[in-house]
N, C-alpha and C positions, 0 to 999 in steps of 0.2 A: 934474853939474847939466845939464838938459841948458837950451840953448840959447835965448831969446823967440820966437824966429822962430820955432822947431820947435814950444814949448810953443799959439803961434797959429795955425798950421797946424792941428796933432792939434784944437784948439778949435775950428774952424770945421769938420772934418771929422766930428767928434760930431756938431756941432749941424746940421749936413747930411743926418746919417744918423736922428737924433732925428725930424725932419721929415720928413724919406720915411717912417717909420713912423709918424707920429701921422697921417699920411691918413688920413681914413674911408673904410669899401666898396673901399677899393683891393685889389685881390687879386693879388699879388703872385708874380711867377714867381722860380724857383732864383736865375735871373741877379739879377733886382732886389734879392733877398734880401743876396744876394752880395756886392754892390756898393757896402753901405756897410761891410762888415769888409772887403773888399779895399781901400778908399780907406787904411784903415789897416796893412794886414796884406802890400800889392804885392798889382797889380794881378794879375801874374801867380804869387801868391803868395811872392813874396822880401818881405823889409819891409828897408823903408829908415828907418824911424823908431825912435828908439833905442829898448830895451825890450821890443820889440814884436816877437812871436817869428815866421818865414815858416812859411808854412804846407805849399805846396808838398812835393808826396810825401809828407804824414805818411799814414799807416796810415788807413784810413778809420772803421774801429772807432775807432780811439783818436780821432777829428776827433770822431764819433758821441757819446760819452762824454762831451769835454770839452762839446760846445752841448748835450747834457739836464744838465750841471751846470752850467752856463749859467743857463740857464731856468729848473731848479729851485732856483736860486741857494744851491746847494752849492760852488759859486765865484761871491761876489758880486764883478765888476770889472764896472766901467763902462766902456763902453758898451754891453757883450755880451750883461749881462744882461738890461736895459731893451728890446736888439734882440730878444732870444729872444722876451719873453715873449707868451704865446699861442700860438706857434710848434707847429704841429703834428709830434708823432712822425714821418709820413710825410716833411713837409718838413726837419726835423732830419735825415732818412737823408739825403733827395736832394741836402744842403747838403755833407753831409760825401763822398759821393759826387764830387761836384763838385771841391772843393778838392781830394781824394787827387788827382785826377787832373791837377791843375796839375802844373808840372815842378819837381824839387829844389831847393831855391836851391845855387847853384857855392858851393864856398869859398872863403873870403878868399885873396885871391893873398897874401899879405904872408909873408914866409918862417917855416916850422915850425922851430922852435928845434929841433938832435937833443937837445940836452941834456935841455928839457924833454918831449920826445917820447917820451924813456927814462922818466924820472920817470912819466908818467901812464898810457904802458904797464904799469909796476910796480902801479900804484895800481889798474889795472882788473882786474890779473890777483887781487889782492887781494880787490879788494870785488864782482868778475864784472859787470863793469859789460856787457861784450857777451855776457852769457849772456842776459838780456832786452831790449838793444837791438839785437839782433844783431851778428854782430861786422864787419862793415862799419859798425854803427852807424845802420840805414837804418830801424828799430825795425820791431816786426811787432804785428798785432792791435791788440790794449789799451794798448802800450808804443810811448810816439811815435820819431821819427827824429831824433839827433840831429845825424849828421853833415852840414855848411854851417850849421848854425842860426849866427846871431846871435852873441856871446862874449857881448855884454851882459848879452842876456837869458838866456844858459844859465847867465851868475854868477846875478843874480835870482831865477831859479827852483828851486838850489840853495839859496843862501841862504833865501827861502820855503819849503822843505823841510825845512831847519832850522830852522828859530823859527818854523815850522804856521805860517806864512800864506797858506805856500799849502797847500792842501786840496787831496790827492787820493783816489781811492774806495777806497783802499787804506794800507798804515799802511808799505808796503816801502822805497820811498824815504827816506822821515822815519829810518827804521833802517839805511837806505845810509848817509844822508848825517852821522849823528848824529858818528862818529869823527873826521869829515873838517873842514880848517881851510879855514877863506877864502881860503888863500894855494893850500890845493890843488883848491878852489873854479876858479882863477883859471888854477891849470895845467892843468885837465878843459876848462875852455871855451875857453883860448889851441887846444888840439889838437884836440879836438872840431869848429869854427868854420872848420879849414884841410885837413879832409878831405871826401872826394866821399864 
């Protein structure tokens, strides 16, 4: 669960972001654009907010992707969507542009279990989880970066892989993840989260 304080923060930072875009005639440069998904997302693309995946180093195609599904609200989440809309094509490039080229986020210093280090090496060599994210894990193209993400949000986004809520423009995932248990859910993102 997380936290009041956090859930009041994230609340004011919507509605901070809602109102820089409900200006009229404003026309709006990269940075400004930026500025309210960075409040959420790390400034310098790490997120510090639970759930909330860093952006930094992801593939710029795959940044590209994810804000026209945004916009075309082929992934309805709030506040992303509401932020797109209107959002030109060209500015959609220049945004995701922009983010690719923020820095990685580091990984959790907190120690990688060998035990479960073995286990999820096992699991990838199974289900070829570094044949599309690279085997560094740094993703390439259309296929985002998972290594330093988040733990949280990389259970999350598995678990919405399994039970389609989350939508992606492809059916591969959802067929990755369909064998896999919560608990190995949980051993993907523990290893994942502690690598550069």
């Amino acid at each position: 669960m997380i936290a009041s304080g956090t859930r009041i923060k994230r609340g004011l930072l919507i509605a901070a972001a809602l109102v820089l875009l409900a200006t009229p005639g404003m026309t709006q440069s990269v940075a400004e654009r930026l500025a309210p998904c960075l409040a959420c997302h790390g400034e310098n693309g790490t997120s510090t907010m639970p759930e909330v995946p860093s952006l930094g180093a992801q593939p710029a195609y795959f940044l590209l992707i994810q804000l026209f599904m945004f916009r075309e609200r082929l992934r309805n989440v709030e506040p992303m969507t509401s932020m797109l809309k209107g959002v030109s094509d060209d500015d959609l490039r220049r945004m995701a542009e922009a983010i690719a080229k923020l820095p990685a986020p580091k990984a959790d210093e907190t120690p990688l279990s060998p035990d479960r280090a073995t286990r999820v090496r096992e699991l990838v060599a199974q289900h070829r989880c570094n044949f599309c994210h690279s085997g560094d894990y740094s993703g390439q193209e259309n296929v985002p970066r998972l290594a330093g993400q988040r733990e949280d949000y990389l259970i999350k986004a598995l678990r919405g892989y399994k039970d389609n809520t989350r939508r992606g423009y492809d059916a591969q995932m959802a067929d990755v993840v369909e064998p896999l248990t919560d608990a190995e859910f949980a051993e993907f993102a523990h290893y994942l989260a502690r690598i550069n």
